[in-house]
C-alpha positions as CSV (number, residue, x, y, z in Angstrom):
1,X,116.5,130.7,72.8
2,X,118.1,127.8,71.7
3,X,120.2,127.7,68.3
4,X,120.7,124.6,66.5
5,X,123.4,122.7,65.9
6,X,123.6,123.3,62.5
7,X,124.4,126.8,63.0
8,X,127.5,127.8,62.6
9,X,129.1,131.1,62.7
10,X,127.1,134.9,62.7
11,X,127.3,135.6,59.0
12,X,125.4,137.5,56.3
13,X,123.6,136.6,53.2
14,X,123.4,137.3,49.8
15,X,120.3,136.2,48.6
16,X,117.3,138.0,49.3
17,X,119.4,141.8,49.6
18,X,115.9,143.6,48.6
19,X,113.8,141.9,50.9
20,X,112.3,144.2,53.9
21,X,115.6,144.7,56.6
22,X,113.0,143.1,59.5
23,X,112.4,140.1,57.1
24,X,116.0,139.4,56.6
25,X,116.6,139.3,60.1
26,X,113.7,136.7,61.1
27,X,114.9,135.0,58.2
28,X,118.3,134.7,59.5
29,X,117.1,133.5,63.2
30,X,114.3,131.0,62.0
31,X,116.0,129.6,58.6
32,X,118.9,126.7,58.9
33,X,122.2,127.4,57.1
34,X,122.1,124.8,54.5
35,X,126.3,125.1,53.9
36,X,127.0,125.1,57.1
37,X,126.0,121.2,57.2
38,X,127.2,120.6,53.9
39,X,130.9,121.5,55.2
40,X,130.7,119.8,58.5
41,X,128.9,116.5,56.6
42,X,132.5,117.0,54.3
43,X,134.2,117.1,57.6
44,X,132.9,113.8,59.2
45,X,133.1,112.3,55.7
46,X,137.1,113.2,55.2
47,X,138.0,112.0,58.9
48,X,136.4,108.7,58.1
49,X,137.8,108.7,54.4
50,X,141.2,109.3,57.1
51,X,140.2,106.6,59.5
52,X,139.2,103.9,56.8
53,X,142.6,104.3,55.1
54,X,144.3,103.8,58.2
55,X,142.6,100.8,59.1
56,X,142.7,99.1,55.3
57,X,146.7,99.8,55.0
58,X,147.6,98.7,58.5
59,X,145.3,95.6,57.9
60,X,147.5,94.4,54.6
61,X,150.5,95.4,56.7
62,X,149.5,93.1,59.7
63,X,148.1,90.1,57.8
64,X,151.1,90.0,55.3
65,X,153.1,89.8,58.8
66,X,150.9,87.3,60.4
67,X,151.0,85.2,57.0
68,X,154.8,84.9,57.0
69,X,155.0,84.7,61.0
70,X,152.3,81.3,60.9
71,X,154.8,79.9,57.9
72,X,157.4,80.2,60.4
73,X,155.4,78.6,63.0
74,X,154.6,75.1,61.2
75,X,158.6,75.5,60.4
76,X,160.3,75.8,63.4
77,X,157.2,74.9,66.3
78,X,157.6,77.7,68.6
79,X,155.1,78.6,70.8
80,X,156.1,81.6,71.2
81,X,156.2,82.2,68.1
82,X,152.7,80.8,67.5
83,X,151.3,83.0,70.3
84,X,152.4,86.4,68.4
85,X,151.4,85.1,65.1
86,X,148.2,84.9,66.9
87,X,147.8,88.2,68.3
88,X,149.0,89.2,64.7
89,X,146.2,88.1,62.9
90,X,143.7,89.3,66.1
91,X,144.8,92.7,65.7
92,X,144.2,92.8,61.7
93,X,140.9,91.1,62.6
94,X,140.3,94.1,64.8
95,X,140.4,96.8,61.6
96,X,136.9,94.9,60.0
97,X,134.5,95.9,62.9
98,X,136.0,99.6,63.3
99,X,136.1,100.4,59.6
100,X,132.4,98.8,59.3
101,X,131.8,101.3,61.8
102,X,133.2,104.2,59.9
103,X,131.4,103.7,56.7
104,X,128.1,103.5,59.3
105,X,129.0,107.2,60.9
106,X,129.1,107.9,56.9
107,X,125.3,107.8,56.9
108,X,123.3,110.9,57.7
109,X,121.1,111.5,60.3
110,X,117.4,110.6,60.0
111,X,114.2,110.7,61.8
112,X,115.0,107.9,63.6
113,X,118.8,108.0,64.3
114,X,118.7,112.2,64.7
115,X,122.3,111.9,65.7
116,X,123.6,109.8,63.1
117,X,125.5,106.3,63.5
118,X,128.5,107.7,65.1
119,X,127.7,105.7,68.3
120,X,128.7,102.1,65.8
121,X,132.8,103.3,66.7
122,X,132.0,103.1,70.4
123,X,130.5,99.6,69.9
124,X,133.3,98.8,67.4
125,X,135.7,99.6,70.3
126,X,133.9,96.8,72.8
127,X,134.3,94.1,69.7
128,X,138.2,95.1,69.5
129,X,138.1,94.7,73.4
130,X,136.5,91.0,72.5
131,X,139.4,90.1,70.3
132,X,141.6,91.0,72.1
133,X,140.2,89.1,74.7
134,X,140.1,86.0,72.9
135,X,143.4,86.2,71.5
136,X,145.0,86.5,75.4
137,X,143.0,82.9,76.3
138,X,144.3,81.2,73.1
139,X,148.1,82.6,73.3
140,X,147.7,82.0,77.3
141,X,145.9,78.2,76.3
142,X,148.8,77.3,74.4
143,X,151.6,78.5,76.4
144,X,150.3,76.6,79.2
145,X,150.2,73.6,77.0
146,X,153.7,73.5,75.8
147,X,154.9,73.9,79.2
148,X,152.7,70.6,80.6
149,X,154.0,68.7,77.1
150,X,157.4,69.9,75.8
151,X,158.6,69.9,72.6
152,X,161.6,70.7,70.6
153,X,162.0,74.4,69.1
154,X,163.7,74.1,65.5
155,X,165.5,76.5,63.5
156,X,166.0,79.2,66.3
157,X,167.6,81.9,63.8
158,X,164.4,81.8,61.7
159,X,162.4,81.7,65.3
160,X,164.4,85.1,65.9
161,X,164.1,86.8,62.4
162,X,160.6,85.7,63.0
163,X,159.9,88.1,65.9
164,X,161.8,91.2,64.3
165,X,159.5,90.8,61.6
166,X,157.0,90.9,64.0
167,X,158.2,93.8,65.6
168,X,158.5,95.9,62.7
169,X,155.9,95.1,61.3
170,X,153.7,96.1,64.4
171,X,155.5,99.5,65.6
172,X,154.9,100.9,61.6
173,X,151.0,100.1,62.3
174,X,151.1,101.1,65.5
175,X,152.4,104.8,64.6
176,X,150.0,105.2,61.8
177,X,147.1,104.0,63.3
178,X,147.9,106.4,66.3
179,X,148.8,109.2,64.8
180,X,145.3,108.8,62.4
181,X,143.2,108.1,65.7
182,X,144.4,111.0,67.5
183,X,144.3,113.4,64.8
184,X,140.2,112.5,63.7
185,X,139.1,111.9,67.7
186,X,139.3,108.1,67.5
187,X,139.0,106.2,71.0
188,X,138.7,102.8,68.9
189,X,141.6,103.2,66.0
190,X,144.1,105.0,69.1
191,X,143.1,101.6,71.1
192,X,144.0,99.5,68.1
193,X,146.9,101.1,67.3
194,X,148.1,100.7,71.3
195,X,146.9,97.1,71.0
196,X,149.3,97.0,67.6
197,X,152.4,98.5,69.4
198,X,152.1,96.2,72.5
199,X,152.1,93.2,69.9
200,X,155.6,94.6,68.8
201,X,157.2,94.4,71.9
202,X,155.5,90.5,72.5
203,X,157.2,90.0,69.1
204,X,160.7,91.2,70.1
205,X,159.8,88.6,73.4
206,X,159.7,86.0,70.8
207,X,163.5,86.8,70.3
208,X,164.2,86.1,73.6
209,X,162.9,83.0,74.1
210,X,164.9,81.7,70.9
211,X,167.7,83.2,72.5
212,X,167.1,81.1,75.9
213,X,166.4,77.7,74.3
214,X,170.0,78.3,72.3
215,X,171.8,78.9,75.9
216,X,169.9,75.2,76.9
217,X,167.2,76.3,78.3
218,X,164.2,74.7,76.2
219,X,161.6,75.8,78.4
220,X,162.1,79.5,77.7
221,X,159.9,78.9,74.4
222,X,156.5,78.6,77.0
223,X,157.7,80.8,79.4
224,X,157.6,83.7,76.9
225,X,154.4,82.6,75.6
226,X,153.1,83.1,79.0
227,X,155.1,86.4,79.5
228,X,153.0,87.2,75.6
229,X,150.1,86.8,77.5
230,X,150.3,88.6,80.4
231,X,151.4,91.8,77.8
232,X,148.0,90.8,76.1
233,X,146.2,91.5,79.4
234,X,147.4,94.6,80.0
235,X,147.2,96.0,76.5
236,X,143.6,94.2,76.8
237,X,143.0,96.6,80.2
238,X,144.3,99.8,78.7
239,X,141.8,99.2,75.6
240,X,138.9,98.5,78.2
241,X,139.5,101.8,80.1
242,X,139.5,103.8,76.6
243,X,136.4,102.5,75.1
244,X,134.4,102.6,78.4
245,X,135.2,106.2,79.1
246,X,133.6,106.9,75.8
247,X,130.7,104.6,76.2
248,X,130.0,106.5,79.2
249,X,130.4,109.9,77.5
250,X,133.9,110.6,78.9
251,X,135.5,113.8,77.9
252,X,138.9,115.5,79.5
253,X,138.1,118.0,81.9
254,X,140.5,120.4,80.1
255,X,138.6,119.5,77.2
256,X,135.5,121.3,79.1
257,X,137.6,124.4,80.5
258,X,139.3,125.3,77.5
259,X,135.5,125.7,75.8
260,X,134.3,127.5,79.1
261,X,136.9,129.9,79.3
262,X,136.5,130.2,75.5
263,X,132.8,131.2,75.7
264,X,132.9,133.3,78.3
265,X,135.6,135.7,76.8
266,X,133.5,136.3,74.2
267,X,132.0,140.2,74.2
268,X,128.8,140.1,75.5
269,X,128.7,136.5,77.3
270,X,128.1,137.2,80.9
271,X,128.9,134.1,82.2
272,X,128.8,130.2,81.1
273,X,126.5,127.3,82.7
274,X,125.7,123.6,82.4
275,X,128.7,122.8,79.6
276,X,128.6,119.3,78.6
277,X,130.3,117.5,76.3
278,X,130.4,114.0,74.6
279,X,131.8,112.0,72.0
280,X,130.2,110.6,69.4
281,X,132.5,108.5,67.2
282,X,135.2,110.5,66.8
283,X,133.1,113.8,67.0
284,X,132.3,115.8,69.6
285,X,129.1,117.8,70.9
286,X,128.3,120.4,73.2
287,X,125.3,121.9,75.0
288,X,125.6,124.8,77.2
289,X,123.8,128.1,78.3
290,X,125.0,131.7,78.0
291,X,123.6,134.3,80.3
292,X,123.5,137.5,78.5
293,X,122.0,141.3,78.8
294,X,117.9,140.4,79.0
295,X,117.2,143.2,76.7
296,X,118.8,141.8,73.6
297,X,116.3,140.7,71.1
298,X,115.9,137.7,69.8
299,X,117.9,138.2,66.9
300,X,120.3,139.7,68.8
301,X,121.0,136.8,71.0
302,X,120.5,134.3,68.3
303,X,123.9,136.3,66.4
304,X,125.5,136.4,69.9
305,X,125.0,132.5,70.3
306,X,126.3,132.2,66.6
307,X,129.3,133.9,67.6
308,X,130.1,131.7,71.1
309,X,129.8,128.6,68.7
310,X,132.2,130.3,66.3
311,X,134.8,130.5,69.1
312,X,134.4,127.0,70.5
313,X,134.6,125.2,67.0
314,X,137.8,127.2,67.0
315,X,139.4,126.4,70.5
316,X,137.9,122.7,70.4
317,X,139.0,120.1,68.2
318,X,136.9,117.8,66.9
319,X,134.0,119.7,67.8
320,X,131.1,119.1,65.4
321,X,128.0,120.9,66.5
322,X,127.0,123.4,69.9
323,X,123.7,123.6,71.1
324,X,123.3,126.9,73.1
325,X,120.5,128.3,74.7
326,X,121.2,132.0,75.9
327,X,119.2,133.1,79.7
328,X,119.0,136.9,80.9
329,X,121.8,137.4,82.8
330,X,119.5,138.3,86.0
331,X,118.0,135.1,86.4
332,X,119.3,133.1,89.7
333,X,121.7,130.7,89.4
């Protein structure tokens, strides 16, 4: 037997009380439970209400800062200066293809897409990968081109209050976007928020190399546009790692033993086989078999199954939908 993924919990209903007991029953086993989509559909809808609030906020937060940083630019001629403004406005550039791809994973399945459009965060995250990408060959182009043709930094105390800006400015998007991603199952905002936190820390590097052309060092200005770079790179790598583990259907293996311990403590689960698990967009699915007694009937195993998904939903954030088929416990392994 194999129960849907609409299915939810083993409950009764009202409707129908004077129908025949028997037809109740095959009712109950063959008939979808309308609600039980309607509140996970209100679930997927609030996290990406959540998801495109974080993004539209931390956008106005980071383009405001990139505005006032590229002012300062044409003011005082820092590169390095020039190099965060850059990763500035790359990261609020980032929020358009991931909350695009929230109001997709909106829409509801059809015949055609029978899963939804939840897989448009995954791509999302490879066009955030792009940009950021992009934005390490310009700050890196740049750098390299200050230090082959020199020229004077001006106004090193705006250079400075420049790069706290920056910093701020950064770490408060970072946090929300973060704390969002992580709470709604994310890969792509967490990513962009890691991306945004790393670009706080290039910022406060911005100080520093105001700092160094004030002590008479005037090549300190390139140097940290280079160092900006190489802190692009690796915030560029651990983005790359995140997104491809969910392209490729990652899931934490504690993830998979929590739900597996889960299902087989519930009464009359025998044991647990062939759990798997994947993301898609920030929502995840299972499919798994429970061996159970072979002389339960159908409706029976169909409430039994009902309850197994109950208990997962409960142990297993972000879990959206179980498939379980249920096999006599005799058969071989």
């Amino acid at each position: 037997m194999t129960t849907p993924p609409h299915h939810g919990h083993g409950h009764g209903h009202t409707d129908g009380e004077h129908a025949p007991r028997l037809w109740r029953r095959l009712r109950h086993a063959l008939t979808p439970h309308s609600h039980d989509t309607t509140e996970r559909w209100d679930d997927a809808l609030e996290t990406s209400r959540a998801g495109v609030r974080a993004l539209t906020w931390s956008f106005a937060a980071l383009f405001a800062t990139a505005l006032v940083q590229l002012a300062l630019v044409l003011v005082t001629g820092s590169v390095a200066l020039l190099g965060d403004t850059i990763h500035n406005f790359a990261d609020a550039l980032t929020a358009l293809p991931i909350g695009i791809a929230f109001l997709l994973g909106r829409r509801a399945a059809t015949r055609r897409y029978t899963y939804g459009l939840g897989r448009a965060e995954d791509l999302a995250g490879v066009v955030v990968v792009l940009i950021i990408a992009a934005s390490a060959v310009l700050a890196g182009y740049e750098a390299v081109r200050r230090l082959l043709d020199p020229r004077p930094v001006q106004h090193l105390w705006v250079v400075a209050l420049a790069g706290l800006v920056g910093f701020a400015g950064n770490e408060l998007v970072a946090r929300y976007r973060i704390t969002v991603g992580r709470r709604i199952g994310s890969a792509a905002l967490v990513a962009d928020g890691l991306h945004a936190r790393t670009d706080g820390f290039t910022s406060l590097a911005v100080v520093l190399g105001a700092l160094g052309v004030a002590l008479g060092f005037p090549a300190a200005d390139p140097v940290i546009g280079l160092v900006i770079t190489v802190a692009i790179v690796f915030v560029l790598r651990d983005a790359a790692k995140e997104v491809f583990r969910r392209l490729m259907d990652g899931v934490e293996p504690s993830t998979v033993e929590n739900a597996e311990r889960a299902a087989r403590a519930v009464p009359g689960v025998h044991d647990v086989a062939n759990l798997r698990m994947r993301w898609i967009g920030h929502s995840l699915h299972a499919d798994l078999a429970i061996r159970v007694e072979e002389t339960l009937t159908v409706d029976q195993a169909h409430r039994l199954a009902h309850r197994v998904e109950h208990r997962l939903r409960e142990v297993t954030p972000r879990l959206a939908a179980a498939v379980i088929h249920t096999e006599p416990a005799t058969k071989p392994h």
